[in-house]
N, C-alpha and C positions, 0 to 999 in steps of 0.2 A: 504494500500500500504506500506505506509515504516512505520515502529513500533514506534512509540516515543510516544512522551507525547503527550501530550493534551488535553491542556485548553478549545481549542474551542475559544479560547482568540484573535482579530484579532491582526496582528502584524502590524509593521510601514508602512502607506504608502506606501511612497516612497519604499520601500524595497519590500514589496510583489508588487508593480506595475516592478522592475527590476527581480524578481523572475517568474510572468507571464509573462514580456517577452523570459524570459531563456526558459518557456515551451512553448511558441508561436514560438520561434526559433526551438528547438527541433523537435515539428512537423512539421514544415516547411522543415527542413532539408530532413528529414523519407520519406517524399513526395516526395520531390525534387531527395532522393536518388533511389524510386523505379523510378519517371520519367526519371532518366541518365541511370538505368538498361538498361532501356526500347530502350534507345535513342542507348546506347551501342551495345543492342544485334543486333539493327537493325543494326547499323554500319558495326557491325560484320558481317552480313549478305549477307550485298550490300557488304563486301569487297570478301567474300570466292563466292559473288553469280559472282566480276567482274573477276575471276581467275578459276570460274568451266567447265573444258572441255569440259563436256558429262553430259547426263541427269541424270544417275546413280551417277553423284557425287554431280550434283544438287536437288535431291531426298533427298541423305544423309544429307547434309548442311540444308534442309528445316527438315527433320527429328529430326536433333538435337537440331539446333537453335527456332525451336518451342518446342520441350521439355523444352528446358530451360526457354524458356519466359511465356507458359502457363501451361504444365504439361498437358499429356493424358494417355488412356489408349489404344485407337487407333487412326491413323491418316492416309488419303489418298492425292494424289496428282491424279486429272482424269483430263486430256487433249485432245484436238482432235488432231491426227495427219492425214496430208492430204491423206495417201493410207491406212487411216484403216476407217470400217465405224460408229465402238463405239468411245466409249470414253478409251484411253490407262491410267490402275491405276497403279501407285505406291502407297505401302503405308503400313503400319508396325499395328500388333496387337500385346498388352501384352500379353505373356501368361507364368506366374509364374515369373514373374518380368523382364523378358526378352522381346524387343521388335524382335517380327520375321515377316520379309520383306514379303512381298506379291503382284506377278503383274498379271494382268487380262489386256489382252490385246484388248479385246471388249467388253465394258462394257456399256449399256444405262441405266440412272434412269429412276426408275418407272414413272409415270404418276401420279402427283401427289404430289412426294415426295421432301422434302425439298432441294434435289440436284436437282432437275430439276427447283423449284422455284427459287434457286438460281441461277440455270443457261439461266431463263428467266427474271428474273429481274433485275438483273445486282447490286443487294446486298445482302451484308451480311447481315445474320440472324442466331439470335440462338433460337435452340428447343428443348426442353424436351418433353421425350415421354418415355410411359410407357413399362416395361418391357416386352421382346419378340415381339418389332415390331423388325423384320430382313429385310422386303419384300424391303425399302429403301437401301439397302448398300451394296456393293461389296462382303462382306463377313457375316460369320455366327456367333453372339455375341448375346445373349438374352440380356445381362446384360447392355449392354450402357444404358444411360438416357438421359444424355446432350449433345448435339452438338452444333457444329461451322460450320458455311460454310460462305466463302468467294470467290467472284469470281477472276476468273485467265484473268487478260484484259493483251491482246498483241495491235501490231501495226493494226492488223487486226478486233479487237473489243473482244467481248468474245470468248473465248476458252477453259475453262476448270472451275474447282473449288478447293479449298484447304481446309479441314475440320479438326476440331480435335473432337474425340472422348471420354467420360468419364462414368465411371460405378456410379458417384457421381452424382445425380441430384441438380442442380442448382448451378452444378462446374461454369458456364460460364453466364457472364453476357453482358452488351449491349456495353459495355465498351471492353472488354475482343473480341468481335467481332468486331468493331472497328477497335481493335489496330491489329486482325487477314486482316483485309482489307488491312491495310497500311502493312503487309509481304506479303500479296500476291500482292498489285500494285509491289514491289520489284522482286517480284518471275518470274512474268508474262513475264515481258521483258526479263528477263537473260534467261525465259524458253524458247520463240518465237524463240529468238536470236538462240539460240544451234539449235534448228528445221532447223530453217532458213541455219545454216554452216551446218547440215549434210545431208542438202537435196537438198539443190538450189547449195551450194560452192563456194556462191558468197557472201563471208563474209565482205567484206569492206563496202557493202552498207548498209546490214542490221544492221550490225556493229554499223554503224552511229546512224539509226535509235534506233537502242535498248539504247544505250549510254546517248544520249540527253536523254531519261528517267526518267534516272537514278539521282537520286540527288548529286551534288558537276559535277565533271568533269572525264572525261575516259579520258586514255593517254596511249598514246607508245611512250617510246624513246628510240634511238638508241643510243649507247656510244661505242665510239671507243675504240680501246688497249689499251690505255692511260689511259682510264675512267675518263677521264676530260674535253675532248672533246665531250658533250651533242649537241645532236641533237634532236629537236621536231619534231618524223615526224608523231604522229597523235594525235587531242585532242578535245573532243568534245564539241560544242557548250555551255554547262554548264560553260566551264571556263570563260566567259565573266564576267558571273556577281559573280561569285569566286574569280576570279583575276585582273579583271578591267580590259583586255587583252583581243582581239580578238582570235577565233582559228584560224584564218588566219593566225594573226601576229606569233602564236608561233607555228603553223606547218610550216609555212614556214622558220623557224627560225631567224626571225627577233629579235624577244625577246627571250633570253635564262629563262627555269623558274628559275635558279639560281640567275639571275638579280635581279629578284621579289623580293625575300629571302631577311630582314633586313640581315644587316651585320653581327649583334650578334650571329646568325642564322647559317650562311652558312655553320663553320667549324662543323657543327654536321651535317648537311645535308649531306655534304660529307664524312664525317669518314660513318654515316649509310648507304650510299651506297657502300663505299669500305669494310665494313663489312660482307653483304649483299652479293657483289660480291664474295667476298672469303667464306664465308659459302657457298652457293648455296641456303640461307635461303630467305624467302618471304622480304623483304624490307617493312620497315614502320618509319615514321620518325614525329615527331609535330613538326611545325615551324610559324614563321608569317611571312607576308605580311603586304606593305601597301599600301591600298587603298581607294582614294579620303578621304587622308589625318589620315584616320584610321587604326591602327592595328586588323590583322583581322588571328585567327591561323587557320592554314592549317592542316587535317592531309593526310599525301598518305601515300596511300599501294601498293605494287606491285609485281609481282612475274617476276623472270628475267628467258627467254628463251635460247634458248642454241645459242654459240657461231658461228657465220657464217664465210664464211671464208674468210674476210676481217680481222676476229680477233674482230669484232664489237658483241655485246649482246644486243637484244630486252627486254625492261623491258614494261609490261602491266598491269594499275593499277588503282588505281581511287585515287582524292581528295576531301577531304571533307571538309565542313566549319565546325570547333568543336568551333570555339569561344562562344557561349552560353554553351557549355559544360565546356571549362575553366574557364569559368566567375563563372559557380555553385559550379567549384571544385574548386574555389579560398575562394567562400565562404562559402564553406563547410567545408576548411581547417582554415579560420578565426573562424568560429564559434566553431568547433572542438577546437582551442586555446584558445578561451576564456570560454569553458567549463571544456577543461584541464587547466586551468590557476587562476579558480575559487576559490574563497575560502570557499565560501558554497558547501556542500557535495550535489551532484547531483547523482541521483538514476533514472533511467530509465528500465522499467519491457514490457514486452507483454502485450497483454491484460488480460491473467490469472495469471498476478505476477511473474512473473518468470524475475528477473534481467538480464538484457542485457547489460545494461553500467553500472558504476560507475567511478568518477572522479577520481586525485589523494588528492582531497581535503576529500573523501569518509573513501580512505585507513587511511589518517591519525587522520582525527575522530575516527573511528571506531577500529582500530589497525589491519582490513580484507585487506589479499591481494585480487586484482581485479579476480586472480582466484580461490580465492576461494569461491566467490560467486556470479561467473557467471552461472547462470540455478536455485538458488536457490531463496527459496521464502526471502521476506524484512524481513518473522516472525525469524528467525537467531538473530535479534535486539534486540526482545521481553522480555521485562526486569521485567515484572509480574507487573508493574504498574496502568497497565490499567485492565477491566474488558473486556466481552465479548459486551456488549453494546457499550461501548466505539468504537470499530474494525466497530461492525455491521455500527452504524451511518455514520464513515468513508468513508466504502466502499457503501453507499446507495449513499452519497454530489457523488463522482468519478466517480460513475454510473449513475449519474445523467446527467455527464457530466458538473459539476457545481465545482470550485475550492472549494478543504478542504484548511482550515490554523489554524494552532495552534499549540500547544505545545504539544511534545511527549520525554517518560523517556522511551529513548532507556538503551543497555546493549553493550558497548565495548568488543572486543573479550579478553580483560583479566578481566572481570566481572565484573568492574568498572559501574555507571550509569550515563546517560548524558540526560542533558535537550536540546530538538533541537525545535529551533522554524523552524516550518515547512510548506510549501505548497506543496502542490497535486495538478497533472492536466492530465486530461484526453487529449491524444493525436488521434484525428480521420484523415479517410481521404477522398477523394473526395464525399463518399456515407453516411457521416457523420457518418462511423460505427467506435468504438475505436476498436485501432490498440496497442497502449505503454498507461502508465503512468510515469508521470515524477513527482517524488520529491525533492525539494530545501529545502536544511538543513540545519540550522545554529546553533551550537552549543552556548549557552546561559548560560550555567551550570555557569560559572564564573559572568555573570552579576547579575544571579540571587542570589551569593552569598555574590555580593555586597550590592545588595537592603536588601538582609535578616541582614548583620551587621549594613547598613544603617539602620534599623529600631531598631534594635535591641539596638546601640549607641543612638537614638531620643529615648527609651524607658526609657535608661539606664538615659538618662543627664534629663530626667522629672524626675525621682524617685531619681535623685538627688537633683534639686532643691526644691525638698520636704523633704529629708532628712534634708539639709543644714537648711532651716528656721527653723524645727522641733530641729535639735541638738543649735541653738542658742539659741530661749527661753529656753530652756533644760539648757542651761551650764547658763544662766545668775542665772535661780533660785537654781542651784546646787552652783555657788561663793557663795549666801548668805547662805544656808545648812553647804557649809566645812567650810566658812571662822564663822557665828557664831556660829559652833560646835567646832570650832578648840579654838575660848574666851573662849568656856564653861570649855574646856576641860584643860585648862591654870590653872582656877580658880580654878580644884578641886584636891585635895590632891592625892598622890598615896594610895590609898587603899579607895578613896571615895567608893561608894558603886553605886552612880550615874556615877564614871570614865568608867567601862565597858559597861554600856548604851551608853554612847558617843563616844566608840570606835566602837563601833558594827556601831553606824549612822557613823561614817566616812569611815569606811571598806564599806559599803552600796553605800555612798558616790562616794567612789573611785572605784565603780564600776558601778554604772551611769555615770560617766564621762569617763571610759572606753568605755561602751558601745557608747557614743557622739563623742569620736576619732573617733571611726570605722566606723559609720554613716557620719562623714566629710571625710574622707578615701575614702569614696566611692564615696562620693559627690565631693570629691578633693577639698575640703574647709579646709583640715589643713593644719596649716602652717606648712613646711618640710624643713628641712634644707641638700638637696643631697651635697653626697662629694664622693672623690673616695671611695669604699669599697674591700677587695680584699673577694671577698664568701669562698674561703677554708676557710681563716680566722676566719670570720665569723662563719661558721659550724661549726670549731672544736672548736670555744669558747660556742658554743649552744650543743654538744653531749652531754654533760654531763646532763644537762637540759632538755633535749629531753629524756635521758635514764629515768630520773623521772618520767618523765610527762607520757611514756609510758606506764612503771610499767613491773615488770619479766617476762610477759606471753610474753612479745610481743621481737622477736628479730628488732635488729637495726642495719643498714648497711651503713655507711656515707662513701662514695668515696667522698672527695675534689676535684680531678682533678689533677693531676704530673705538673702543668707547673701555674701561677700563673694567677685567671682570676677577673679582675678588672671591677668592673660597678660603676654608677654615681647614689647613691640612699643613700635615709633618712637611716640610718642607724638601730632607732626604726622598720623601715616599712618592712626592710627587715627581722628583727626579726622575726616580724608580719606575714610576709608572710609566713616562716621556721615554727613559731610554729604553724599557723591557719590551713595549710595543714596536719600537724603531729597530730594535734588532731584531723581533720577529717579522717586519716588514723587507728586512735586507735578507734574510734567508730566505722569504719568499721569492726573492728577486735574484738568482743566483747570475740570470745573464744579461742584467742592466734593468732598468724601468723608474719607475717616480715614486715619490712616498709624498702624501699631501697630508699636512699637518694644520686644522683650522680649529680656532676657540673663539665660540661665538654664544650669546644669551639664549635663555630657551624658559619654556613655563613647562608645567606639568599639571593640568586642570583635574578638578576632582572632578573622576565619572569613576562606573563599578567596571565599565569595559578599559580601566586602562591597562595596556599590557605587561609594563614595566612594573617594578616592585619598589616603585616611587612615591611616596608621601607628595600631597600637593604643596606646590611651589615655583621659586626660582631657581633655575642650577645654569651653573655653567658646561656647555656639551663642548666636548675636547673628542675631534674627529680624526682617524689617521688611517687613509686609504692608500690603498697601493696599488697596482697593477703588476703583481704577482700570482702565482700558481692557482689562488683563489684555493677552498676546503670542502671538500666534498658532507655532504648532508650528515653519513654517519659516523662522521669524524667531528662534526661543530659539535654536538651535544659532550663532548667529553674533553675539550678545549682548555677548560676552567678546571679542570681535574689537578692536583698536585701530583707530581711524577707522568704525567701522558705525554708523552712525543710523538710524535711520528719523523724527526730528525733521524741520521745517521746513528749510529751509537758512538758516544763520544762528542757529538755535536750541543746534544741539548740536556739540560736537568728536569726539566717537567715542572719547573716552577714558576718561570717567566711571568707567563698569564695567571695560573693559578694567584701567585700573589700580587699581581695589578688587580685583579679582582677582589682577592681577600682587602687591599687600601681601600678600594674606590667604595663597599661595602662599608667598613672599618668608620670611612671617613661620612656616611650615610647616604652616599651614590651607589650605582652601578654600572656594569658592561655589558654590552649586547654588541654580535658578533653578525652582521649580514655578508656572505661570502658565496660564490657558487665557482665549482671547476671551471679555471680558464678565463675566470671575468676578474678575477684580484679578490680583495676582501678589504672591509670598513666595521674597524675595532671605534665604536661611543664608546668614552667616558663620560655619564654623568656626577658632577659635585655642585655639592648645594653651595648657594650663591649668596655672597654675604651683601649688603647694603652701604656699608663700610669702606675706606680703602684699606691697605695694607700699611703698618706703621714698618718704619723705617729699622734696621736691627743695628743694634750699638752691642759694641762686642764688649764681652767682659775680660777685666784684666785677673791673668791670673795669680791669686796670692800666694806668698811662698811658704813651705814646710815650718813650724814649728817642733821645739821637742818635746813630746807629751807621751803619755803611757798610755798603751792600746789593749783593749780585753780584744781579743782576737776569738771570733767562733765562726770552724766551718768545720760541718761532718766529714768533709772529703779531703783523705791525707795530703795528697801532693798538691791537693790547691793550698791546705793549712799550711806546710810547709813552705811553698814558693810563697804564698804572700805576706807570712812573717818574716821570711829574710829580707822580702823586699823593703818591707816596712822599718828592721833593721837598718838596712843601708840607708832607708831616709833618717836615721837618728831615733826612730823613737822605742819606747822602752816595750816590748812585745811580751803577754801573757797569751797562750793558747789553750783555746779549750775544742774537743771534740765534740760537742753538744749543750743544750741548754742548763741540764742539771751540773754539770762539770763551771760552766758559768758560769754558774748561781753561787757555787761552790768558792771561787777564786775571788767572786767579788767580795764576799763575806773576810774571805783571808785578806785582801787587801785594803777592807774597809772602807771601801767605795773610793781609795785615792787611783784613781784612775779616769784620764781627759775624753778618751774612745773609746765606742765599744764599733768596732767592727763585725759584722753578720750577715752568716749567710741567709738569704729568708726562708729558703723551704728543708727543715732541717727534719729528721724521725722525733717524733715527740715533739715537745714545746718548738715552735715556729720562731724564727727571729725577731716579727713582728712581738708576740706575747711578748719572747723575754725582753724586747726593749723598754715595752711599754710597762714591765715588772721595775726591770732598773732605775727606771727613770723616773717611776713612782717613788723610788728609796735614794734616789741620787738626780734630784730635777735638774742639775744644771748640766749631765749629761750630755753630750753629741753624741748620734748615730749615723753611722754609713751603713747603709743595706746594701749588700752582695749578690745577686743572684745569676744563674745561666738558665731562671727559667722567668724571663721579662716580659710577663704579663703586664700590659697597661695598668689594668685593676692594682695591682699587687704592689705596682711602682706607687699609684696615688696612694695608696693605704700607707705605705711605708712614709709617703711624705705630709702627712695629715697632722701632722706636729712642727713647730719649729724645733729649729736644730736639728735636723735630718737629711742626710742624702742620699740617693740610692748610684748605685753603679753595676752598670750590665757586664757579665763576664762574654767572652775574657778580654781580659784590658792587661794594658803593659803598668809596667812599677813607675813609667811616667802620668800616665793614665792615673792611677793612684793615686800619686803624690798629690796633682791638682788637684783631684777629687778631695782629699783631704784637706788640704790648704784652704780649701773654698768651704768648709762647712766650717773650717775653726773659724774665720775671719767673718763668716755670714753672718 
């Protein structure tokens, strides 16, 4: 039925139990509407049958009015009238699409045949019968198959029959004869009646009798010049229990039926009858009544007689009770509102697919106006998602008569694809054969992109906190690596022969510990210190640098931006970010091409559809396209992954991107990667956009070493050992401890005479933070340096949430140290 996805996957409850009722509505309505047809045409019927003069225009009226309700190919009306000794036919054959009139004025059925059964049994019956029985029927048609026959009851009992004919076998069923019984109980009387005024012309009695028949109430009334002046002067026994009114009282005009009329009512009763009057038009009007305390709507019709010469006009007409008609068209227009009102797309088709409704909830999913795919099949949708199994299974559940539900990746009319969670329902009707199907859609695309970042963030923060603990032991045994290569390299002369061997381990060095930034980077475990940055800035202090790192083959395009764009970020990281993307745009480009570097303002408006996982706002978008290799589909999704290459081996780390994403994230931006094979690829950064400029950086001077006594605590031996000699060689007096309780221990011994406690933060047991925050409860005037190789931002601010505090990221050199030291005594 309707093209989407699908999972096959059930959807919410609740949701699909309001979804089948929206299809249980649907069908109820379809029903309901062929039942008001029905209810209509007969309306219609009794009104032209209470206004038909002559037989010839009651012929016509039964002619068409059963064309329209059941469709033939021929149809008769055979009556008896009292000075003839057959049966007198009216009645019409197709022949070439036209129906042509036909009368037989002494006609008997056979003996035998299904007009005589029906005119001895006093019901209706339908019959199929094979090609070229004729010997049955007025006229000469080999081809009929199916009939109707209904009999014609007047005041006198039977009298005739009313049939329809069709060349379609098993056009007519038991139902369909039925509803032909109830137009001819209609027919019969209006038929008797006319007999009766052209033959006897004693029309008030029969009059009577035909009248009461007839369902609702007959009425004549007379209206003066004035036509305000009503008079009842005939109404038949029917209005009793229509109007809760005798016909006594309102032929005799005791009760006006204008009386009757609520109030709200009246001025339209009367404008349609002074309308009415002046046209020369048939009169009809809906109103209510009340009666025995209820509202109950009226409708009359009536046709006005020609003017007498009093100046008075005869109007003769019937009323009928349509309050169960209003009541379905109140909730057909409810239901109708709440289907146009819907916010899931609803789709309703035939039984061979072919769309018949759609909501406006439809159009605006889909981008289809409603005509343009009214008569067209749901496959318009079909977005190549699915296979041919997929449809077959579908339409086998619908066929079934059994609800489909799942997810389907439709096609929007501007080619776009969309995920809709979906049901399907087969719409039958009283013979339980489907008639519609009905689809409820609900567009998902956006949730489902929630859950894939949701997953994708819970994949991203586990491969951080494996990153994180990984770069920490990392940086601890890389402090003891720099710092005792860095003594080695103190003690040996310029031209040792051993000095180049310890330059090579430090250059080594400092690129382990590179690689340990980028991994905390990602992890969001370094400590960053954001400030305003203005990126033109920025850039055109990095062109130059970027022109190197490119090399000649490749050109270079840096647009800054004309207006100045200011963001709140580590100013290293944003480096990082400039040059991590610029080297991946030069590896794309192995045999020359362009790298375009632009930073320019941007908004981010609040809607539910926006793509990005962007807070509304201002940011600055920082764009870097290239016209290289471009990245194939199943390779973008995995781009942002820490450790994914697809380089040489030896070529790349898998971190590049991974940690331009983890900053731009970090810093409350993101990245989005549009690339396809062969076209290049275009790496956005978004960063939020300060209002602010950028203050100017005044460098600090740094203070020199003093000599003061240091409580020294790190769990880990050759970091304890390399950073108390270092500490040594800067003068100062070094106590070590292995842990917090050991540190607790030496302060006591030393009675708190001691200037520094040095610590590492994340130690087994008591933290560095606690025991500072111990110490310095029993020694306020304390300084702390925190230690870590595991630089969590969080961890850095905590450590610094005190004055007299500094933190320091490992590994650092015993110069590195000293300033570090010198700057918290003098802070």
């Amino acid at each position: 039925m309707n093209d989407a996805v699908g999972s096959g996957a059930p959807c919410d409850p609740a949701l699909q139990e309001v979804l089948a009722l929206y299809g249980s509505l649907v069908g109820h309505v379809l029903a309901q509407t062929r039942r008001l047809e029905q209810t209509r045409v007969l309306a219609r019927l009794a009104q032209r049958l209470a206004v038909a003069t002559g037989i010839d225009e009651l012929a016509l009226v039964v002619r068409e009015e059963s064309l329209a309700l059941f469709g033939w190919e021929a149809h008769y009306l055979a009556y008896q009238r009292p000075d003839e000794p057959g049966l007198r036919v009216l009645g019409s054959v197709e022949a070439g699409g036209t129906p042509l009139s036909f009368a037989d004025p002494a006609w008997q059925p056979a003996g035998g045949s299904p007009a005589e059964s029906c005119l001895l049994s006093g019901e209706a019956l339908v019959v199929e019968s094979a090609a070229g029985t004729v010997a049955w029927e007025p006229f000469d048609d080999t081809a009929l198959r199916s009939r109707i026959y209904a009999p014609l009851r007047g005041e006198g009992g039977l009298f005739g029959l009313l049939t329809l004919q069709s060349r379609t076998r098993g056009r007519y069923r038991a139902d369909d004869a039925a509803l032909l019984a109830r137009l001819a109980d209609l027919v019969g009387p209006v038929l008797e009646r006319i007999q009766t005024r052209e033959a006897l012309h004693t029309q008030g009695e029969h009059v009577r009798r035909i009248t009461d028949a007839i369902p609702g109430a007959v009425f004549e009334l007379r209206f003066g010049p004035k036509r305000t002046a009503e008079r009842e002067v005939y109404v038949s026994r029917g209005v009793a229990g229509l109007l809760g009114r005798s016909a006594a009282e309102l032929s005799a005009g005791e009760v006006r039926l204008s009386d009757l009329v609520v109030a709200e009512d009246r001025a339209n009763l009367l404008a349609s009858y002074q309308q009415a009057a002046r046209s020369g038009a048939a009169w009809r009007c809906d109103f209510r009544v009340q009666v025995d305390g209820a509202l109950r709507w009226i409708r009359g019709v009536a046709q006005g007689g020609a003017v007498d010469q009093q100046g008075a006009r005869r109007w003769t007409g019937i009323l009928l009770d349509v309050t169960s008609e209003k009541r379905a068209e109140a909730r057909q227009r409810l239901l109708a509102t709440v289907v146009e009102q819907a916010t899931d797309a609803i789709i309703v088709t035939d039984a061979d697919g072919a769309i018949e409704y759609v909501n406006p909830a439809f159009e605006k999913v889909t981008g289809y106006h409603r005509g343009e795919v009214l008569g067209r099949s749901p496959s318009l949708l079909k977005s190549g998602q699915h296979d041919a199994e997929f449809y077959r299974q579908l339409w086998e559940t619908i066929q079934s008569r059994r609800p489909w539900s799942g997810q389907i990746v439709n096609k929007r009319k501007d080619g776009s694809l969309s995920t809709d969670e979906t049901i399907i329902s087969a719409v039958t009707d009283e013979a339980q054969q489907i008639t519609n199907y009905v689809a409820v859609k609900r567009d998902v695309s956006g949730e489902l992109r929630l859950q894939e970042q949701l997953r994708q963030a819970a994949k991203m923060e586990a491969i951080g906190h494996l990153a994180g603990g990984i770069a920490h032991d990392f940086n601890n045994l890389l402090t003891a690596i720099v710092g005792y290569n860095g003594m080695v390299m103190e003690q040996l002369a310029e031209g040792h022969p051993a000095r180049d061997d310890a330059a090579q381990v430090h250059q080594a060095a400092e690129h382990a510990a590179s690689l340990t930034r980028q991994l905390l980077t990602f992890a969001r475990r370094e400590m960053v210190e954001p400030q305003p940055i203005e990126v033109g800035e920025q850039l055109a202090r990095l062109e130059q640098l970027l022109r190197r790192l490119l090399g000649s083959q490749l050109e270079l395009l840096v647009d800054p931006g004309r207006q100045p764009l200011t963001v709140q970020a580590d100013p290293g990281q944003l480096e990082q970010i400039v040059l991590n993307l610029a080297i991946n745009a030069r590896d794309a480009m192995p045999d020359g091409g362009r790298l375009s570097i632009t930073a320019e303002p941007a908004t981010v408006a609040e809607s539910a559809d926006q793509p990005l996982p962007l807070a509304a706002g201002a940011y600055v978008r920082l764009r870097f396209t290239d016209t290289g290799c471009g990245i194939a589909e199943e390779v973008r999704g995995h781009i942002f992954e820490p450790f994914f290459t697809t380089k040489p081996k030896g070529k790349g780390t898998g971190l590049g991107l991974a940690t331009v994403y983890a900053i731009a994230r970090q810093s409350g931006g993101h990245v989005e990667c549009r690339s396809r094979l062969g076209e290049g690829s275009t790496f956005t950064v978004w960063l939020p956009r300060l209002d602010r400029p950028a203050a100017a950086n005044t460098p600090l001077a740094e203070a020199p070493a003093l000599p003061a006594r240091v409580l020294l605590v790190e769990d880990e031996r050759a970091v304890r050992t390399l950073t108390a000699r270092a500490l040594k060689n800067l003068g100062y007096e070094v106590h070590a401890a292995c842990d917090a309780e050991e540190a607790l221990t030496l302060a006591d011994e030393l009675d708190g005479e001691f200037d520094l406690l040095v610590a590492d933060m994340i130690m087994p047991g008591m933290t560095g933070r606690v025991l500072a925050d111990e110490l310095t409860a029993s020694y306020p005037g304390l300084r702390v340096l925190f230690i870590s190789g595991y630089a969590d931002t969080e961890v850095g601010h905590l450590a610094l949430d005190q004055h007299r505090r500094a933190f320091l990221a490992k590994p650092f050199t015993a110069r590195e140290l000293a300033t570090a030291l010198a700057a918290l005594r003098n802070g």
